[in-house]
C-alpha positions as CSV (number, residue, x, y, z in Angstrom):
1,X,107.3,134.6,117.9
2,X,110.7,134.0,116.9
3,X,112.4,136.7,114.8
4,X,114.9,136.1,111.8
5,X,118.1,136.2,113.6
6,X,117.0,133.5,116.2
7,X,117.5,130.8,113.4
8,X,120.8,130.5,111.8
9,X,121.7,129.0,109.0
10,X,122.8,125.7,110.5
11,X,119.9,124.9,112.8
12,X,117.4,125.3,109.4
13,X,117.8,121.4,109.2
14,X,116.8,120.9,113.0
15,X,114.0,123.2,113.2
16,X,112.3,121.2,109.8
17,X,113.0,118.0,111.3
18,X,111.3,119.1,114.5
19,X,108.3,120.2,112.0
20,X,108.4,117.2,110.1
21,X,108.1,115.1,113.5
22,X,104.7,116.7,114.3
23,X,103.2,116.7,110.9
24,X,104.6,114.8,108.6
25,X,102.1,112.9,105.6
26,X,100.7,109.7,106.0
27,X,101.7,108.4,103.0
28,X,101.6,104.6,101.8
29,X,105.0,104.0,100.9
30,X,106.3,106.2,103.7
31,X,107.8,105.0,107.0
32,X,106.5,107.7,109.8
33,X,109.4,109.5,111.8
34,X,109.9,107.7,115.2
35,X,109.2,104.5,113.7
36,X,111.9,102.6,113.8
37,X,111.5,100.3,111.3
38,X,113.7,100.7,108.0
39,X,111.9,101.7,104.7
40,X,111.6,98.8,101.7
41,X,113.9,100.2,99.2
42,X,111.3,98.5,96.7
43,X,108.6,100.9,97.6
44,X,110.7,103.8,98.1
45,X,111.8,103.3,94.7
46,X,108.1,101.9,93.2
47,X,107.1,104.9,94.7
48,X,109.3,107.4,93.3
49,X,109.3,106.5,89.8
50,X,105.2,106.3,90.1
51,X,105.7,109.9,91.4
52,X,107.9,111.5,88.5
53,X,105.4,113.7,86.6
54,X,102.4,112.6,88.7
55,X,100.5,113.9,92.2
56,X,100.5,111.9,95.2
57,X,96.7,111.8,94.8
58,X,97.0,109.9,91.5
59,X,99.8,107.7,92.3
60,X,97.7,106.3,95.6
61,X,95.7,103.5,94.2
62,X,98.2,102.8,91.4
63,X,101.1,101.8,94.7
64,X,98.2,99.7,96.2
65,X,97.3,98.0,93.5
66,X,100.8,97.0,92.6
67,X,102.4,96.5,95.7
68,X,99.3,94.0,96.1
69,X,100.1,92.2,93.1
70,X,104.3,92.3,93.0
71,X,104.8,92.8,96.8
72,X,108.7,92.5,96.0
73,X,111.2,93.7,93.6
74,X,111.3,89.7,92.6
75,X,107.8,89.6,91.9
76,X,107.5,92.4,89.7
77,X,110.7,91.0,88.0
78,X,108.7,87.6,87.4
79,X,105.8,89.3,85.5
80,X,104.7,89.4,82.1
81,X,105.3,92.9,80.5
82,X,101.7,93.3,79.6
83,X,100.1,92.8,83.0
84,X,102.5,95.6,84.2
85,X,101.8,97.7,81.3
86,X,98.1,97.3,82.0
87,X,98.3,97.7,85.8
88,X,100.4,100.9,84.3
89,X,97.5,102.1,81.9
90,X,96.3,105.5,82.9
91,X,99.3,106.5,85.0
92,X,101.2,108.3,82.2
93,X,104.8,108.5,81.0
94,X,104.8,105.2,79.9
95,X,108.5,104.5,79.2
96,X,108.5,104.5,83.2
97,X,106.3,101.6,83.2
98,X,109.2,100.0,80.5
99,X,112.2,100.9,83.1
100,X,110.1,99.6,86.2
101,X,110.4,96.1,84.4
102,X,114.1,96.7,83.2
103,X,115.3,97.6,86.5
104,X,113.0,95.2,88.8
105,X,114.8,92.7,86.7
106,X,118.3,93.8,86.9
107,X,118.0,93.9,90.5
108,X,116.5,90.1,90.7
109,X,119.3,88.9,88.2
110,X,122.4,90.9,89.2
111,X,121.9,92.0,93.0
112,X,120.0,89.0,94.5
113,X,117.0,90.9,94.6
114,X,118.7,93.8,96.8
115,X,118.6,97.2,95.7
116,X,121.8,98.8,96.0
117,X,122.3,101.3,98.4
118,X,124.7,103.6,97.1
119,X,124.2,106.5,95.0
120,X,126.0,105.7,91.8
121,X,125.0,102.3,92.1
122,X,121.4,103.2,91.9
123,X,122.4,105.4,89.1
124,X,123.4,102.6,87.0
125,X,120.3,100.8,87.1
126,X,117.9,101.0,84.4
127,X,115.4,104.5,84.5
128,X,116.8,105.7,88.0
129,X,118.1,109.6,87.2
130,X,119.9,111.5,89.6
131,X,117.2,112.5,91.5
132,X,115.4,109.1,92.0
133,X,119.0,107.7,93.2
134,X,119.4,110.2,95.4
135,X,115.6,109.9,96.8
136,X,116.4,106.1,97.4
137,X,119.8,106.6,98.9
138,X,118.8,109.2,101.2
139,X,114.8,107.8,102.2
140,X,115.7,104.3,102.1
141,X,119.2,103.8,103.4
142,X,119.7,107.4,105.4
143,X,122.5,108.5,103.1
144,X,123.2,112.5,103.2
145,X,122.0,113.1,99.5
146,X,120.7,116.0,98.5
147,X,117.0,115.4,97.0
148,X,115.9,118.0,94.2
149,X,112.8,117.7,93.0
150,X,110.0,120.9,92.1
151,X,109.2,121.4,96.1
152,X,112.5,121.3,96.7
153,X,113.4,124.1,94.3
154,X,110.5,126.0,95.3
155,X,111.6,126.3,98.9
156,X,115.0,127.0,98.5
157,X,114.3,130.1,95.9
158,X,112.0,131.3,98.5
159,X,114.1,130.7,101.6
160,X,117.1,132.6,100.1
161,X,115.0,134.9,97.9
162,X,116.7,133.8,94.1
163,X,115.1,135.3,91.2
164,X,116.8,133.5,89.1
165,X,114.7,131.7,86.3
166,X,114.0,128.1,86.3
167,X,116.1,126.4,84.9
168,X,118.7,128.8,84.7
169,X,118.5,128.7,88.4
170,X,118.9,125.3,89.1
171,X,122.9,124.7,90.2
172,X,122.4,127.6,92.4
173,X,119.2,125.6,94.2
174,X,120.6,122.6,94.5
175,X,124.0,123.8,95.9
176,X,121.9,125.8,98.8
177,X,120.3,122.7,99.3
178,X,123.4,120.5,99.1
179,X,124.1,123.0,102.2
180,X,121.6,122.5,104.3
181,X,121.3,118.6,104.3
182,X,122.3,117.2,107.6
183,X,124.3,113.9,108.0
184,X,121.9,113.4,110.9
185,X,118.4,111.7,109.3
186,X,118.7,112.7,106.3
187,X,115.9,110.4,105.1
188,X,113.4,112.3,107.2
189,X,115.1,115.8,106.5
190,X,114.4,114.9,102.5
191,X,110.9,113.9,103.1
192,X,110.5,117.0,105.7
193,X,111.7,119.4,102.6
194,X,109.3,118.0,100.0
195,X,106.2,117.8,102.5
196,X,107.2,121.7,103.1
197,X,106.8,122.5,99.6
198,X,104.0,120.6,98.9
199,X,101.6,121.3,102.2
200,X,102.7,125.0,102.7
201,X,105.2,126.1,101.0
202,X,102.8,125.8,97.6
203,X,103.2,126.7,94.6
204,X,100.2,129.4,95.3
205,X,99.1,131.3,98.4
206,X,102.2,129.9,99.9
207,X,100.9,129.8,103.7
208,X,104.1,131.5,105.9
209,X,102.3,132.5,108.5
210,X,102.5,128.8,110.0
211,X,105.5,128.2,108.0
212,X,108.4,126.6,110.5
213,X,110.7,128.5,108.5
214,X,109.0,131.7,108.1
215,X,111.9,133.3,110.4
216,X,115.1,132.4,108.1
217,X,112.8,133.2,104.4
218,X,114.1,135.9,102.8
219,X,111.3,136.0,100.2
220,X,108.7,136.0,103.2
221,X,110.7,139.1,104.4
222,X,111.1,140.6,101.2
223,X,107.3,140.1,100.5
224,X,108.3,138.0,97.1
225,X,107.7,134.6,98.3
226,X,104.8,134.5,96.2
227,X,106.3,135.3,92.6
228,X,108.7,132.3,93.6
229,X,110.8,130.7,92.2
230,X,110.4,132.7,88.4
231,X,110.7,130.2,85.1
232,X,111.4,130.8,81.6
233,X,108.9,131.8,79.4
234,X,107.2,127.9,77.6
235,X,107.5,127.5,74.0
236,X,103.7,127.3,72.9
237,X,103.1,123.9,72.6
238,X,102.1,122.5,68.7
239,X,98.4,120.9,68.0
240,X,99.0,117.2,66.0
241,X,96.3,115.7,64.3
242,X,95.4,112.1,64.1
243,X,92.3,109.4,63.0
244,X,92.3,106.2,64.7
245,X,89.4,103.1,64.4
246,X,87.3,101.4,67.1
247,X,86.7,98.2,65.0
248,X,84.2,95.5,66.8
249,X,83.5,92.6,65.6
250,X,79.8,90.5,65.6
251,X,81.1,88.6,68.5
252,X,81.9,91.2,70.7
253,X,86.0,91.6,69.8
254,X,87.7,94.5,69.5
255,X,90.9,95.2,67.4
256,X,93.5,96.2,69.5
257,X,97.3,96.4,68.7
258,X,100.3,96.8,71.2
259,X,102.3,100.0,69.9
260,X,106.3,99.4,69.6
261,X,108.6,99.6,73.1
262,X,110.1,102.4,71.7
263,X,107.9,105.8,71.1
264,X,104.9,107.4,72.6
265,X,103.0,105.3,74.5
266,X,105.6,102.3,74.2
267,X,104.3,98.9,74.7
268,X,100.3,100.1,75.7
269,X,97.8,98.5,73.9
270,X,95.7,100.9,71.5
271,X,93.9,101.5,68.8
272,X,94.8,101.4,65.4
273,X,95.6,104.6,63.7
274,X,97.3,107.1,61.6
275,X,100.8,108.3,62.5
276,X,100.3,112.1,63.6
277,X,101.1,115.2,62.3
278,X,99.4,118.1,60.5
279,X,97.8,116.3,57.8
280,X,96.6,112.7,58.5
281,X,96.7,110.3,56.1
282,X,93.8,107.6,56.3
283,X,95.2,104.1,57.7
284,X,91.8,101.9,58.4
285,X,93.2,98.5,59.5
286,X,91.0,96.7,57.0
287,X,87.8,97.2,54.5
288,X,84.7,98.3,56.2
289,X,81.7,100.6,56.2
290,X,83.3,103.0,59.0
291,X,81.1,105.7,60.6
292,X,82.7,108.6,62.4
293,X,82.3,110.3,65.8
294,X,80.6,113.4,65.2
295,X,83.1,114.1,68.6
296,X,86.9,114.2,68.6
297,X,89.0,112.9,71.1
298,X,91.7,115.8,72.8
299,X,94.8,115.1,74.6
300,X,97.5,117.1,76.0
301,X,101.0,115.2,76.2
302,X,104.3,117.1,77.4
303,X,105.4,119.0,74.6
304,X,102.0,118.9,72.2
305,X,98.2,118.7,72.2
306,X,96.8,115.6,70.1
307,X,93.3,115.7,68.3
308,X,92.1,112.5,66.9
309,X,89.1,111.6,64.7
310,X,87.0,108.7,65.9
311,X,86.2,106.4,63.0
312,X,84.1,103.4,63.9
313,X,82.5,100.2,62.4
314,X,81.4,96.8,63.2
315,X,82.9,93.9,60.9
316,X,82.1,90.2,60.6
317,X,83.8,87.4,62.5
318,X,85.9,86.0,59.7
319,X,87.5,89.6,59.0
320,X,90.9,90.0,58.6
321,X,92.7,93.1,59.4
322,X,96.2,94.2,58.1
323,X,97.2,95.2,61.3
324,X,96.6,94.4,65.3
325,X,94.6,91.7,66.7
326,X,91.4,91.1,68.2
327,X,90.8,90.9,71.2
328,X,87.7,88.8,73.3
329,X,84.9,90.6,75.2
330,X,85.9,88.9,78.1
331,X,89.6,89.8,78.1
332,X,89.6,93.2,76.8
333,X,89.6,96.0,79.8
334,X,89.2,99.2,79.0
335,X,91.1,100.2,82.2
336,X,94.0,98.5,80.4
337,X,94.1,101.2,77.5
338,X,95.8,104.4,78.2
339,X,94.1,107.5,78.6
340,X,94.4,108.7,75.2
341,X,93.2,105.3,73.5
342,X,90.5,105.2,76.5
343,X,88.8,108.7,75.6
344,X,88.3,107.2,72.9
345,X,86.4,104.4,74.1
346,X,84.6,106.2,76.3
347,X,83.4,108.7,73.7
348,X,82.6,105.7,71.5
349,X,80.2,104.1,74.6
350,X,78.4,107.4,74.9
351,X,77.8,108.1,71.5
């Protein structure tokens, strides 16, 4: 076995690559190493945006089913915003869904349908951050930028043993990693970093006995890989409340109303409701005889937990509601509604 001095600094790069060769993840959007084929920018990017916030396991069917349906950047420009939002429905973090649409079709209109493959070009376009522009530069046009995303961070605190907290600790991460990305494949070396993190290098149990960079960790010498990296104490998160109303008509219909672009859940189709807070005020769409759930629907989103009360009731086919539409048995899809709005549903059906 190799000891810690028989990897320097500067061959850190090499050795991953070398690791990366042998076992990298077979991944839809991914183009395997020795292939030398160049990656679609368009899937790099659908990827990567489908991966903010989300695990690869989740984002799997969601690529398939989009890259089947828009196989171009042009495609998905051409598409109407609610079959997108739809396709979309379930995935989360729904103003991505809004900048896929924004940027596929700045891309058509202004670049001919070609990604730019520069860093601050990318960061111009609509949604793409810092990190996704540096994703696309680096995995889709080999461009030496420095990727930063969770398994990154995690394998750099580790490697050079920082207890500084998250996200205090950030500049000194990325600069460490800023270090050790090589002009040579950098594409690869990106992907080798995050595959690291996420197949080994975990978040628990890290596994550094097979780990190809087990010599050179200073937390796996130091016997604090494990508590790695540290993060700042999370403000407990608030509990809103909320009623919303499953309204079917005779015929089948449901009411349905698309919520604004701008907000929570931006653009989904849903349910109507009360605005949320601590004290819900009751906002039934129209008159009926409503019945309520003796179940409420929960929902965690990033920085509160929602609880909504299910109120329900079956009107006639001439009623008019003051707000939303309704919607055909035969073109409403529950996979369509977002989780939130599908609980809902789903605790309606089983009721």
């Amino acid at each position: 076995m190799r000891d810690e001095e028989s990897i320097p600094a500067s061959s850190i790069a090499a050795t991953l690559l070398d690791w990366y060769d042998r076992h990298a993840r077979v991944l839809p959007w991914r183009i395997p190493p020795g292939d030398t084929r160049m990656p679609d920018p368009y899937r790099v990017w659908l990827s990567e945006v489908m991966l903010q916030q989300t695990t690869v396991a989740a984002v799997k069917d969601y690529f398939h089913r989009f890259t089947e349906r828009w196989p171009t950047v042009s495609d998905l420009a051409a598409a109407e915003d609610a079959a997108v939002m739809g396709e979309w429905a379930g995935l989360g973090y729904y103003a991505r869904a809004r900048n896929l649409l924004k940027c596929a079709r700045v891309v058509t209109d202004d670049h001919g349908g070609r990604f730019p493959d520069t860093h601050d070009a990318l960061l111009a376009l609509p949604g793409i951050g810092p990190y996704t522009a540096a994703a696309i530069s680096a995995i889709a046009f080999n461009r030496p930028e420095t990727v930063m995303d969770g398994n990154v961070e995690r394998v750099m605190a580790r490697l050079y043993d920082i207890h500084t907290p998250l996200p205090a600790a950030k500049p000194e991460l990325r600069a460490h990693a800023a270090a050790l990305t090589p002009d040579r494949r950098p594409g690869d070396y990106a992907q080798a970093v995050m595959d690291l993190g996420a197949t080994i290098c975990t978040p628990k149990s890290p596994a550094c006995g097979i780990c190809p960079l087990r010599a050179p960790c200073t937390a796996r010498r130091q016997g604090t890989a494990a508590l790695l990296p540290r993060k700042s104490p999370k403000k407990p998160k608030p509990t809103r409340q909320g009623i919303i109303y499953l309204v079917r008509r005779v015929d089948g219909a449901w009411l349905l109303e698309r919520r604004p672009d701008k907000g929570l859940l931006g653009g989904m189709l849903g349910w109507p409701g009360s605005e949320w807070g601590e004290a819900p005020t009751e906002a039934p769409p129209l008159d009926a005889e409503w019945t309520t759930l003796p179940a409420q629907v929960r929902h965690t989103f990033t920085h509160f937990h929602l609880v909504l009360t299910v109120r329900t009731a079956v009107v006639a086919a001439d009623a008019r509601p003051t707000t939303g539409s309704f919607l055909g048995i035969d073109a409403f899809r529950p996979s369509d509604l977002p989780t939130v709005m599908r609980k809902a549903f789903d605790l309606w059906r089983g009721a």
